[in-house]
DOLUM-512042 format. One record per residue: residue number from 0; z, y, x of N, C-alpha, C in turn. Coordinates in pm, 1 decimal. Each point is the difference from the previous one (the first is absolute). Layout:
// residues N
(NUM, (Z, Y, X), (Z, Y, X), (Z, Y, X));
...
END
This chain:
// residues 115
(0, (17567.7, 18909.7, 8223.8), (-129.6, -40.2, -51.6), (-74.1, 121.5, -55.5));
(1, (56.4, 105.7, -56.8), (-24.9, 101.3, -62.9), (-95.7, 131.6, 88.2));
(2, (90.4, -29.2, 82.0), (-38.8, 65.1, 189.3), (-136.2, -22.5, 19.8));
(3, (8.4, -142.8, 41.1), (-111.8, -17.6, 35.1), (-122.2, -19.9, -66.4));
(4, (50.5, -44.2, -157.7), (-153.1, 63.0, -50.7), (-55.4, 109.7, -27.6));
(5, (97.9, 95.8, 15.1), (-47.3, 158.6, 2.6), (-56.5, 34.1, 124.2));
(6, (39.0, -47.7, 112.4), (-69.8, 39.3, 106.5), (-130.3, -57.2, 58.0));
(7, (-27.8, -145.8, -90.9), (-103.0, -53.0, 28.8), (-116.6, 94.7, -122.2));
(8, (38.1, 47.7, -92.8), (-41.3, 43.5, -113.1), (-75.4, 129.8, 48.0));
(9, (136.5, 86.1, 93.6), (-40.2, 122.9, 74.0), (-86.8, -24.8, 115.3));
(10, (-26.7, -104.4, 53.3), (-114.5, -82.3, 118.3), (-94.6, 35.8, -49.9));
(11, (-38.0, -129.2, -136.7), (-143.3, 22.4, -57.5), (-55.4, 114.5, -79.4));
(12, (105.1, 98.8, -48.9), (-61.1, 99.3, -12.5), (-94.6, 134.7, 85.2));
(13, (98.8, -54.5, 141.8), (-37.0, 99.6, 123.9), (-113.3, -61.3, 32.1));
(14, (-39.6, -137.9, -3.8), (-104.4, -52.8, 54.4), (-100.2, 41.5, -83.7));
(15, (-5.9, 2.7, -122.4), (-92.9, 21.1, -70.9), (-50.8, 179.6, 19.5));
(16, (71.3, 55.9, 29.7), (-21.1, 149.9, -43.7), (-10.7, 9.6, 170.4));
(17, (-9.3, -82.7, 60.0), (-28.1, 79.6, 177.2), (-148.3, -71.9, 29.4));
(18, (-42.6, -88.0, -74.7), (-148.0, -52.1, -6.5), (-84.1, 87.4, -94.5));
(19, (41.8, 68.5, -110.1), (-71.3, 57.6, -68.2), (-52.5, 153.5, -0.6));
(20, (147.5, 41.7, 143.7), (-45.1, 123.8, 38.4), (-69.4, 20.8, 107.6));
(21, (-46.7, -141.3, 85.7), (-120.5, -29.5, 136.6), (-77.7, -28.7, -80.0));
(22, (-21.8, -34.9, -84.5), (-166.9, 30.6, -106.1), (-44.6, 61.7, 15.1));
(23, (121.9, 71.0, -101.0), (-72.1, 108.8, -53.0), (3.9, 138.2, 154.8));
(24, (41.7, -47.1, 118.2), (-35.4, 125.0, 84.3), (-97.5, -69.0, 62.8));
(25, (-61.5, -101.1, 42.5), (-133.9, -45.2, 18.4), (-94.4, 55.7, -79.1));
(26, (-2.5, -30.2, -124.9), (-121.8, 46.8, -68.3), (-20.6, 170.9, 20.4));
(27, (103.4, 71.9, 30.8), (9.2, 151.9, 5.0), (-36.6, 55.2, 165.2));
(28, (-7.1, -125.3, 92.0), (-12.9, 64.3, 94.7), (-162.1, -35.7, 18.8));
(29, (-89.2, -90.1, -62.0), (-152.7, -32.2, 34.7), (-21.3, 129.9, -42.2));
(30, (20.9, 73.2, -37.8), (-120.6, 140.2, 36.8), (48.5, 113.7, 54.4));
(31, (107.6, -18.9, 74.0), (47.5, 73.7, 109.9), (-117.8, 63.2, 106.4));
(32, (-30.6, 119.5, 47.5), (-88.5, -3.1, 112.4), (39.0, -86.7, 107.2));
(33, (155.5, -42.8, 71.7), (50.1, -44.6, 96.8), (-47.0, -101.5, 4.4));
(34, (4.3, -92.2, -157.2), (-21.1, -167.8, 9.2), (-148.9, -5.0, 3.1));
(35, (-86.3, 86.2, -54.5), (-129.7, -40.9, -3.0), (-62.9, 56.8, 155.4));
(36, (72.6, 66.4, 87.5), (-65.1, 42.9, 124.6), (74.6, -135.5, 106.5));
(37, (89.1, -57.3, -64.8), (57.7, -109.2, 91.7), (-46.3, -115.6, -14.0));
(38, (-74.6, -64.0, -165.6), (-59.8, -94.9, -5.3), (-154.5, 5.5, 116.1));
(39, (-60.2, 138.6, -26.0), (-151.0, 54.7, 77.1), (33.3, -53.9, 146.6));
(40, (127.1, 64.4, 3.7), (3.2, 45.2, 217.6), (23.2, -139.7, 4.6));
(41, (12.9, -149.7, -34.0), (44.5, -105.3, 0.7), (-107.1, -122.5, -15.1));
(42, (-98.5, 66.0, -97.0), (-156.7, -55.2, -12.1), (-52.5, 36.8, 140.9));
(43, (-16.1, 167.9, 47.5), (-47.4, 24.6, 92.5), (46.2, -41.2, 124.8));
(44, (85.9, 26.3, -11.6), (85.7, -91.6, 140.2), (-31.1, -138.3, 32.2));
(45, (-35.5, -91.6, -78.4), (-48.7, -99.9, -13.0), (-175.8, 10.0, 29.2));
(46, (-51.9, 71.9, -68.1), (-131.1, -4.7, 43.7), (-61.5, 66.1, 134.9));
(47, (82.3, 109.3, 24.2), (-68.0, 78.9, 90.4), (125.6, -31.6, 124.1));
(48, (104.3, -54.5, -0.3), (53.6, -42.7, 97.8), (75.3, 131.8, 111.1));
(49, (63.9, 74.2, -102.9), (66.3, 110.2, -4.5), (162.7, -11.6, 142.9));
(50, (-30.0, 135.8, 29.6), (131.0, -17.0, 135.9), (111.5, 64.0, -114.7));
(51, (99.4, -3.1, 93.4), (146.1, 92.4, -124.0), (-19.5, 115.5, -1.2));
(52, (-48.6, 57.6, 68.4), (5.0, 131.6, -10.4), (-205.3, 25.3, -80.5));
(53, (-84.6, -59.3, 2.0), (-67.6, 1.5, -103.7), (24.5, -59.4, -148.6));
(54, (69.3, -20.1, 25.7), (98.1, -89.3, -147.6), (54.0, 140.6, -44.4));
(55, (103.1, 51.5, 43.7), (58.4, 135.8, -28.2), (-63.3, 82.0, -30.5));
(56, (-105.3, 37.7, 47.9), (-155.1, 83.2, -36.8), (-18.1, 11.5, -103.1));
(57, (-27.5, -124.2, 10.6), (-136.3, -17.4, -127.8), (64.7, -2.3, -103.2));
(58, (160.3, -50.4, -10.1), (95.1, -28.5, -116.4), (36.3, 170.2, -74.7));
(59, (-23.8, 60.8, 140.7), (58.5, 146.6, -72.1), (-139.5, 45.1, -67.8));
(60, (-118.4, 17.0, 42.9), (-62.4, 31.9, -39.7), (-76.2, -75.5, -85.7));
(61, (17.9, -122.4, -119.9), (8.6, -71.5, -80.9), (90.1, 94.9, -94.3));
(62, (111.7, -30.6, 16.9), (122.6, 90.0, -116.0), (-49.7, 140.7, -55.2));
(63, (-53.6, 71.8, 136.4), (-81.4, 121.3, -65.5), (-121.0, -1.4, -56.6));
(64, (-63.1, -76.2, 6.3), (-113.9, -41.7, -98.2), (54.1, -39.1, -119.2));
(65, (101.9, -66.3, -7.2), (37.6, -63.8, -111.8), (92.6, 75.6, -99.2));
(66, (98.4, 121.6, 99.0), (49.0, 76.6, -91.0), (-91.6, 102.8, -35.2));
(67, (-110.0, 57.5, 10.1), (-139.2, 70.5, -18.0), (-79.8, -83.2, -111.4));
(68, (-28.9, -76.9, 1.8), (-2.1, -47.4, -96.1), (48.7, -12.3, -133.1));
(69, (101.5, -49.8, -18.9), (102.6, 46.0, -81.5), (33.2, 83.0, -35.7));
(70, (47.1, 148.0, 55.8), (-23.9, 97.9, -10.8), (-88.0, 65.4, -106.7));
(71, (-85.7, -19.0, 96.9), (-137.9, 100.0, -48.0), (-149.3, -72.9, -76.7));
(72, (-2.6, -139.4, 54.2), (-120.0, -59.5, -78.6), (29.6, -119.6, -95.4));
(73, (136.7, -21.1, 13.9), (38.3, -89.1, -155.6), (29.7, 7.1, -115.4));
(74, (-88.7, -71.0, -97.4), (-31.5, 44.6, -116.9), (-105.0, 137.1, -66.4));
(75, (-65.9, 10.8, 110.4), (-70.4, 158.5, -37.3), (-132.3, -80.1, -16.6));
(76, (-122.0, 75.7, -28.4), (-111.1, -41.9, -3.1), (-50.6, 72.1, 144.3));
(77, (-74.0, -165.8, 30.1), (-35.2, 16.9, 153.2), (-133.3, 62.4, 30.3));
(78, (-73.4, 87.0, -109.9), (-155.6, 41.0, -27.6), (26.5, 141.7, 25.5));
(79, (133.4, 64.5, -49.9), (18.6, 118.9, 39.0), (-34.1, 35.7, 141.1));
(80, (-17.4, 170.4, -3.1), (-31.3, 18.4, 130.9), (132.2, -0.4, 106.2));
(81, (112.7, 49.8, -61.8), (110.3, 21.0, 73.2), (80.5, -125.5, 46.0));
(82, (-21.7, -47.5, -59.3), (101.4, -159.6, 16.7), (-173.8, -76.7, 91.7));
(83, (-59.1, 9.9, -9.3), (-106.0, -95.5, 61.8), (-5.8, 88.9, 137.5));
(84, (17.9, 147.7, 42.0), (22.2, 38.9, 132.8), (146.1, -30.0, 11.7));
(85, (102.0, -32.9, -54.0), (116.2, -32.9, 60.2), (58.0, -159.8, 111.1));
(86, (-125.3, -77.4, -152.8), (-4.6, -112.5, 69.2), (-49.0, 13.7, 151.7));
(87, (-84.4, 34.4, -7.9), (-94.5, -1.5, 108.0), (48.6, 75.0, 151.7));
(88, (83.6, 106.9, -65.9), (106.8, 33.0, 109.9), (93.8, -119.4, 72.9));
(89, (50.8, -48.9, -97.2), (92.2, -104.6, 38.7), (-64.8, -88.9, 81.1));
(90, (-114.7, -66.7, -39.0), (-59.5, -125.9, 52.4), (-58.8, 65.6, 135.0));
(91, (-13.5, 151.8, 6.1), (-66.6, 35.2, 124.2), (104.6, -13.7, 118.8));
(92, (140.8, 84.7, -57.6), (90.9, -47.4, 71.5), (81.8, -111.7, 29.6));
(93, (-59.9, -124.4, -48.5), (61.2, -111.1, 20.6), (-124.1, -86.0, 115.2));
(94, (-100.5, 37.6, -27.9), (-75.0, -42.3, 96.7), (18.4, 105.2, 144.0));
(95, (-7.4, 122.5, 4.5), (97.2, 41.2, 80.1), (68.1, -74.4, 121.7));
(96, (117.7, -10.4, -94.6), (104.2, -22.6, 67.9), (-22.2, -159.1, 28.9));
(97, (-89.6, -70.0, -51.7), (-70.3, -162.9, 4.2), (-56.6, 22.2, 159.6));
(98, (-69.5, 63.7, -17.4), (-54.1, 51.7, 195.1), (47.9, 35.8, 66.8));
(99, (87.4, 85.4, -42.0), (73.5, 13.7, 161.5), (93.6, -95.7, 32.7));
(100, (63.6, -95.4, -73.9), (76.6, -123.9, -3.4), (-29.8, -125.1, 49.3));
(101, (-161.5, 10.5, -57.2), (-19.3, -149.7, 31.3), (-123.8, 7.8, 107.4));
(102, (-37.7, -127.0, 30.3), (-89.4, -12.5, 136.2), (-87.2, 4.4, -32.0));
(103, (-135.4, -1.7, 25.9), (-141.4, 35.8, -31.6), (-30.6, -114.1, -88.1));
(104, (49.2, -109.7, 84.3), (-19.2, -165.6, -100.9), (88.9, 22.9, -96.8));
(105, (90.2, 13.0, -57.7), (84.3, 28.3, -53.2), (-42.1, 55.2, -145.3));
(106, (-61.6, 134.1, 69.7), (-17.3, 74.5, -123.8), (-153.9, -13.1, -27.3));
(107, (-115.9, -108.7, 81.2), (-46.7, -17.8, -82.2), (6.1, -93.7, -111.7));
(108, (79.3, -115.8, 41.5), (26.6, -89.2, -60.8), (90.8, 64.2, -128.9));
(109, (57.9, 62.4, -17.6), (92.4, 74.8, -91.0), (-114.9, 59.2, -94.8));
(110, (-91.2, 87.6, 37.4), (-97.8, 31.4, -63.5), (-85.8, -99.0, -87.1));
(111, (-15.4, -92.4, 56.9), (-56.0, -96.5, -31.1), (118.4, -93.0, -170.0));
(112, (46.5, 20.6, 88.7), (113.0, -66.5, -145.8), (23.1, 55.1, -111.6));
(113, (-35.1, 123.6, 26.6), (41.3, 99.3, -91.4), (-120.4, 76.8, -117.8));
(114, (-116.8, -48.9, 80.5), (-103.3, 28.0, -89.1), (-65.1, -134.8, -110.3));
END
């Protein structure tokens, strides 16, 4: 009897502490560049009706916007001159790489969403 309430004891403790550490790595992964370029390529994929290999595209070049971001324009003041040409680098190269990826409909419609 002793047995087994220790091992049911050692159950609910594992249960408890293996739910509380998928929390808490959920909440740590929403501002991942990966998860926030995978939620995007997943909206877009949906809207613009994306092939796999424009899926792959656009996903990589999402992450680099997003680790550029992070990087270099989070938390800074966005009035500066240096961080306001950095942005602007980034977004140049994400539209970029938005054109040569996607189809004329594509990227206007993308444009369109985005403004």
């Amino acid at each position: 009897m002793k047995n087994i309430l220790t091992i049911v004891v050692l159950a609910v403790t594992m249960l408890f502490g293996i739910q509380t550490v998928s929390a808490q790595q959920l909440s740590q992964d929403k501002s991942r560049p990966e998860v926030i370029a995978k939620e995007e390529t997943a909206k877009l994929t949906e809207a613009l009706g994306l092939n796999g290999d424009q899926g792959r595209t656009v996903f990589r070049a999402l992450v680099a916007k997003e680790v550029g971001y992070q990087k270099n324009i989070a938390g800074k003041n966005i009035n500066e001159a240096a961080v306001s040409a950095e942005k602007n680098k980034l977004d140049k190269q994400l539209k970029e790489a938005m054109k040569k990826t996607l189809s004329a409909e594509q990227y206007t419609k993308w444009l369109k969403m985005n403004n």
